[in-house]
C-alpha positions as CSV (number, residue, x, y, z in Angstrom):
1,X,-17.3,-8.2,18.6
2,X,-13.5,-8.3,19.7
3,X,-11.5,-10.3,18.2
4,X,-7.9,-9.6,20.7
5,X,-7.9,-13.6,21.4
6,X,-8.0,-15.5,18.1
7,X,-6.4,-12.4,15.8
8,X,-3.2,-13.0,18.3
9,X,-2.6,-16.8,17.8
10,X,-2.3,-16.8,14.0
11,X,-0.4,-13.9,14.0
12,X,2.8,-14.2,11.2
13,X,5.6,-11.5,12.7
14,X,6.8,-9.2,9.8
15,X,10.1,-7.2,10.4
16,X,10.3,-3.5,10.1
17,X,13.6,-2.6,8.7
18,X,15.9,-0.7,10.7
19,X,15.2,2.8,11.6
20,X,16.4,5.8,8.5
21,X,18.1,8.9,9.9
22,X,19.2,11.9,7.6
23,X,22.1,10.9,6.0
24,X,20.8,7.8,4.7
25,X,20.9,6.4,1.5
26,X,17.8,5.9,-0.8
27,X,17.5,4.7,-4.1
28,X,15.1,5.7,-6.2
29,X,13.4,3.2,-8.3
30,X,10.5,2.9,-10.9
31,X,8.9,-0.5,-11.2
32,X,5.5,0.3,-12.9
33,X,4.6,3.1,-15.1
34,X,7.0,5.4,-17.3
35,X,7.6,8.6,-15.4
36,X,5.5,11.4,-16.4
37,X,5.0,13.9,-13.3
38,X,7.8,15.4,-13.6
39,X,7.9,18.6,-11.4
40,X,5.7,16.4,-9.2
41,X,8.8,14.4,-8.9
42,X,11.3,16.6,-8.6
43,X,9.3,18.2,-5.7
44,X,9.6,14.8,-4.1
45,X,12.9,14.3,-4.3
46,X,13.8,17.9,-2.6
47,X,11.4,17.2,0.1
48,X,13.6,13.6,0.8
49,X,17.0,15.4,0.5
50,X,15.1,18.5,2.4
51,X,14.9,16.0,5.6
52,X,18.7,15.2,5.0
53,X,19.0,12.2,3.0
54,X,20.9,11.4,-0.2
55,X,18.8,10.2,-2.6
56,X,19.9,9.0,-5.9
57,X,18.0,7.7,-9.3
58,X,18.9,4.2,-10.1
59,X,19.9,4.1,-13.6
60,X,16.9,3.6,-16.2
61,X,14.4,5.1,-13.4
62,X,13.1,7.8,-16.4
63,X,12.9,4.8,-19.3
64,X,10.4,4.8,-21.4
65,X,8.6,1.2,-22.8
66,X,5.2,1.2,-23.9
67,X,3.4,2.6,-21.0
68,X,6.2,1.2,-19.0
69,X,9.4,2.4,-17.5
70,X,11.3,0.0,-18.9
71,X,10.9,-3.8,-19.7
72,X,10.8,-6.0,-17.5
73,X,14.3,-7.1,-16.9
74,X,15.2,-3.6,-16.6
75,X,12.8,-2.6,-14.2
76,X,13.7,-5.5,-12.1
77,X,17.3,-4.7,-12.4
78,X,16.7,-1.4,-10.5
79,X,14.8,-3.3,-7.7
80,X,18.5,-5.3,-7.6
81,X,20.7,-2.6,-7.7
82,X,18.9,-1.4,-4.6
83,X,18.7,-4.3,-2.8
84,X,22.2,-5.5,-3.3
85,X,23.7,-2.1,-2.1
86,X,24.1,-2.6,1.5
87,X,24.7,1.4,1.2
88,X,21.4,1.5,0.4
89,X,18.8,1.8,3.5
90,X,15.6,2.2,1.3
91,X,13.7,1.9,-1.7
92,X,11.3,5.2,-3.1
93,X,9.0,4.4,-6.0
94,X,8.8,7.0,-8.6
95,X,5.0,6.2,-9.2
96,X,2.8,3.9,-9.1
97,X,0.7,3.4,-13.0
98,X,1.1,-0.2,-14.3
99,X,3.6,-3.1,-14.0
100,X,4.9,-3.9,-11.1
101,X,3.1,-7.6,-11.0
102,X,5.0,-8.2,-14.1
103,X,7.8,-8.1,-12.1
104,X,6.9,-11.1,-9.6
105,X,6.5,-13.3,-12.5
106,X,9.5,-16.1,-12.4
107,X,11.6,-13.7,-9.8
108,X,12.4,-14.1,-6.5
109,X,13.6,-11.4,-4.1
110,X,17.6,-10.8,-4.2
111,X,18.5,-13.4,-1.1
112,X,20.8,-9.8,0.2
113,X,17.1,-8.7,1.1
114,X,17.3,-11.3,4.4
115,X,20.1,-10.1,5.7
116,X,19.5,-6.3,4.9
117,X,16.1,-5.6,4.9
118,X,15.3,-2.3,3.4
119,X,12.0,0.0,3.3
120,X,10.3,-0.3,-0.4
121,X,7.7,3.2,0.2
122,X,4.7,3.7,-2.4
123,X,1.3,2.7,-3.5
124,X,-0.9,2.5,-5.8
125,X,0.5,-0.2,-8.5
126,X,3.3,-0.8,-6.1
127,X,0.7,-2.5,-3.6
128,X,2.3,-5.9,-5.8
129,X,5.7,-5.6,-4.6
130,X,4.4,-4.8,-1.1
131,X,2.6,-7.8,-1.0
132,X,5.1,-9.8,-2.4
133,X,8.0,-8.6,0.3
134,X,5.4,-9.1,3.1
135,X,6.2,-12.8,1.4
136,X,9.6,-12.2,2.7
137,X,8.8,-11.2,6.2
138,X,9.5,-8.0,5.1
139,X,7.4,-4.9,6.0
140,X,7.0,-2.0,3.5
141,X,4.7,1.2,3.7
142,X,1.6,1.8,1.8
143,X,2.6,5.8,1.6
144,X,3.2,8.9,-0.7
145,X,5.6,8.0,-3.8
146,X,7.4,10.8,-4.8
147,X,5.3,12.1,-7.7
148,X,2.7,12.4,-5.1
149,X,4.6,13.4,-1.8
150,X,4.8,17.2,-2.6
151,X,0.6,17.1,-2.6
152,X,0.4,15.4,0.7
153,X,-0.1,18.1,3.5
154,X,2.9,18.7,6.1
155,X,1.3,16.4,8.6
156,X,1.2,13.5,6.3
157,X,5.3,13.7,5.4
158,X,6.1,14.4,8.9
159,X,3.9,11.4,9.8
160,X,6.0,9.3,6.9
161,X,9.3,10.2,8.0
162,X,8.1,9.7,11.7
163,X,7.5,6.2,11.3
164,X,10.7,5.2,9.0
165,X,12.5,6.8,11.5
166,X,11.2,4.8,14.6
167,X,8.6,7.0,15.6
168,X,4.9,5.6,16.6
169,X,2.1,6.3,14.5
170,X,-0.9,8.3,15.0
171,X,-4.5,7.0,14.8
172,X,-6.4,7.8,12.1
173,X,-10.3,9.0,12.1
174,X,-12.9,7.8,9.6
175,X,-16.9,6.7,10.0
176,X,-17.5,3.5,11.3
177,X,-20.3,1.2,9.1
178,X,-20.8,-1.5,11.5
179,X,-19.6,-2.4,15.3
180,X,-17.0,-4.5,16.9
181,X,-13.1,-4.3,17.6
182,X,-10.1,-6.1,15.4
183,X,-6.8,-6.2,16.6
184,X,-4.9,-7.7,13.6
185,X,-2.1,-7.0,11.0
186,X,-3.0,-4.0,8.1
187,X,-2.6,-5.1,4.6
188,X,-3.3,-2.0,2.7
189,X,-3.6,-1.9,-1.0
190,X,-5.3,-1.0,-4.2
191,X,-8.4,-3.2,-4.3
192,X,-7.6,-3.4,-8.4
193,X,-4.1,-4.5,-8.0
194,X,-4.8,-6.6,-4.6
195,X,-7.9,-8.5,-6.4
196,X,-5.5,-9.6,-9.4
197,X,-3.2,-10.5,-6.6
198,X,-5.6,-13.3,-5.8
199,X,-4.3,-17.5,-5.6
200,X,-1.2,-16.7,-6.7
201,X,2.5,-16.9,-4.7
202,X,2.4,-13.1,-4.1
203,X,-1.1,-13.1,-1.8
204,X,-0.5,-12.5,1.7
205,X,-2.2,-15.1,4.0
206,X,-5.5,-13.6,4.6
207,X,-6.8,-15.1,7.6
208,X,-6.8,-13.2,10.7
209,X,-6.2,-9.8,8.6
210,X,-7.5,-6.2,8.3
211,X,-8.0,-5.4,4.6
212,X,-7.5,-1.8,3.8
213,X,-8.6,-1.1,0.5
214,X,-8.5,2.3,-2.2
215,X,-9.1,2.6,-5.4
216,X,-8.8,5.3,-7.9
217,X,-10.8,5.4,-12.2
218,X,-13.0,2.4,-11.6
219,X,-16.4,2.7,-12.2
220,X,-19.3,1.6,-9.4
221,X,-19.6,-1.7,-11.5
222,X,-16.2,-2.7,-11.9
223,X,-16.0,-2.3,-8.0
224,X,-18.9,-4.2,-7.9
225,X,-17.4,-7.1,-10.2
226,X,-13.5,-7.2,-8.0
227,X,-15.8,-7.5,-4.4
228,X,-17.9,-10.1,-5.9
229,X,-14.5,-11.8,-6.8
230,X,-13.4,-11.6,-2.9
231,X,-16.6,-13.0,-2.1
232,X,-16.7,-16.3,-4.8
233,X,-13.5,-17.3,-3.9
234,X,-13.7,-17.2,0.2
235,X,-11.1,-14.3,0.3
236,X,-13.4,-12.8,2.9
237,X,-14.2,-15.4,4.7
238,X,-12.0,-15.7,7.7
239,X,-10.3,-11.5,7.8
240,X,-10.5,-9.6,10.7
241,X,-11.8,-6.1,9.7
242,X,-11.7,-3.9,6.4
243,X,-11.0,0.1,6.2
244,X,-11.8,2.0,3.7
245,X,-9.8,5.1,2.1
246,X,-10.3,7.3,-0.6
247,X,-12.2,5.8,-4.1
248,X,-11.3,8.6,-5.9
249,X,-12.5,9.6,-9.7
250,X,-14.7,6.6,-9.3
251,X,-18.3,8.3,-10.2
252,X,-20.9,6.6,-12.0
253,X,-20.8,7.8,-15.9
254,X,-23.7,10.4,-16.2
255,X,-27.0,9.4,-17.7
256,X,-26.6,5.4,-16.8
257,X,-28.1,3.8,-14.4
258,X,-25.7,3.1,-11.7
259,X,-25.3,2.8,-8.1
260,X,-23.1,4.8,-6.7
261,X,-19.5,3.6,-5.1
262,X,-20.2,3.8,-1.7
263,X,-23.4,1.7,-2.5
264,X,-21.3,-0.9,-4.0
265,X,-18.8,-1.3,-0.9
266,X,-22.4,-1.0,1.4
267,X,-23.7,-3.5,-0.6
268,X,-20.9,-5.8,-1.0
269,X,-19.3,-5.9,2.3
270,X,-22.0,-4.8,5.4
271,X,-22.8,-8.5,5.4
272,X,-19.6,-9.8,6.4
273,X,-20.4,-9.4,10.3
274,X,-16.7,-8.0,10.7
275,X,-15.7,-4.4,11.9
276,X,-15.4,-1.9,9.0
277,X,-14.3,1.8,9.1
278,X,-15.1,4.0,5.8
279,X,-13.9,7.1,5.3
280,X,-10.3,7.2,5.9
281,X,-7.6,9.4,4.8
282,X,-5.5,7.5,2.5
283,X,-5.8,7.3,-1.5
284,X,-5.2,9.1,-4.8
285,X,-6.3,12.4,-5.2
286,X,-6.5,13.4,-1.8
287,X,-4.5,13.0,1.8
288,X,-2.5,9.7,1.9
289,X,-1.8,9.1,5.0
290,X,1.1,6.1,5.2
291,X,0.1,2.2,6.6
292,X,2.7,-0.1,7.5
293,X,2.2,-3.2,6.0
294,X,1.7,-6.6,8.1
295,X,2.2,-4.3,11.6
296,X,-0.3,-5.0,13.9
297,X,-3.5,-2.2,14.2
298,X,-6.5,-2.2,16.1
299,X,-9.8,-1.2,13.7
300,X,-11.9,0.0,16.1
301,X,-15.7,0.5,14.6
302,X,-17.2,1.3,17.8
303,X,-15.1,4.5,17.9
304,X,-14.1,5.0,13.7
305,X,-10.8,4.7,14.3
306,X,-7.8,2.9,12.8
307,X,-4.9,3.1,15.3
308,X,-1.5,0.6,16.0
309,X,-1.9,-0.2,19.8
């Protein structure tokens, strides 16, 4: 199967935001979960400044509500302060945990985002404001946040900061769990966060696309139950491709009956007739390799192979 000739006419055009160099501004935001990592955060932070950039905390990153950084208001009021500095040249979330869907709810991206558009780096929980700015013709990266990016292995930061800086990106190698070719734009994302993403304002258009889905603490069934979900209501039924990263921590309890999770995505998704790639290196607990999001890439399951052409 290739599908170069109809992936190409329904292709939407999402702008990459001009490239960083060292000296740059970044704010630092956190949008989900109250900050917890922290020597995991400060490690991030040194690496940023390390490459030359000046990276400053927006004021209330490190609040604390519930198991959120802050309510909602103030959360989004750090997503403003960014935007509306046109200092400002990106956006690096904290960490991902829970919340930043609450965000979208009655809000609207700062209308200063159109005529500056900034990169917004992170995953996890942050796949919602991705998503969302892909709404805006914007395109973010799916990458290390900075409680994670001292973990990630010299190749994967050097990669990062190769592509916010311009650069191209590398392919990636995984195993490939069916044949054919798709040359179509990436929408990575947690498969949790993505799937509650679903008929609402904040959903990408999904026709024509390559799904690239992680997932971290979800049991086989629960897996099972957000596919299923994909499945009832169409989601699936006109995408390009799907690759698969890391499903970390997501072992069957012991002593129940389970399948395991690479049953689950065998079980749910081999009969899509589409190309699929398993295997690849981005997710929690493990290399996270960043994906641009809405940037044309060719999923190549002849070869196992996820690569921007």
């Amino acid at each position: 199967m290739v599908y170069r000739d109809w992936v190409w006419l329904i292709v939407t055009v999402y702008c990459v935001p001009p490239s960083l160099q060292p000296g740059d501004l970044l704010y630092v935001v956190s949008p989900s979960g109250t900050l917890r990592e922290c020597e995991s955060f400060q490690a991030g932070l040194d690496l940023w400044r390390s490459r030359g950039y000046q990276v400053t905390c927006v004021p209330g990153y490190d609040g604390r509500w519930g198991y959120l950084a802050g309510t909602d208001e103030q959360r989004r009021h750090q997503l403003e302060i960014a935007i509306n500095d046109p200092e400002c040249k990106g956006i690096l979330a904290s960490r991902g945990g829970y919340g930043g869907s609450r965000l979208l709810e009655d809000w609207q991206w700062p209308p200063a985002l159109q005529s500056s558009p900034k990169w917004l780096v992170g995953f996890s929980d942050v796949t919602s404001l991705l998503w969302s700015l892909s709404a805006q013709g914007i395109s973010g990266v799916h990458g290390p946040l900075l409680t994670t990016l001292a973990h990630e292995p010299s190749w994967s930061v050097e990669r990062l900061w190769h592509w916010v800086e311009g650069g191209a990106l590398d392919a990636l190698n995984g195993k490939p769990w069916s044949r054919g070719r798709a040359i179509a734009p990436l929408f990575p994302a947690n498969l949790t966060v993505a799937t509650h993403l679903l008929s609402t304002a904040h959903q990408p258009p999904l026709d024509g696309i390559i799904l690239a889905f992680e997932d971290v603490s979800e049991a086989p069934y629960r897996i099972d139950r957000m596919l299923t979900q994909w499945r009832m209501t169409g989601a699936f039924d006109h995408i390009a491709g799907i690759a698969l990263g890391r499903f970390s921590r997501c072992d069957p309890p012991k002593d129940v009956p389970s399948f395991s999770v690479a049953e689950v995505l065998r079980d749910r998704l081999s009969d899509l007739d589409i190309p699929i790639v398993a295997d690849l290196p981005f997710g929690h607990d493990g290399v996270n390799a960043c994906l641009p999001v809405g940037v044309t890439a060719c999923l190549d399951a002849n070869e196992g192979t996820l690569s921007w052409p």
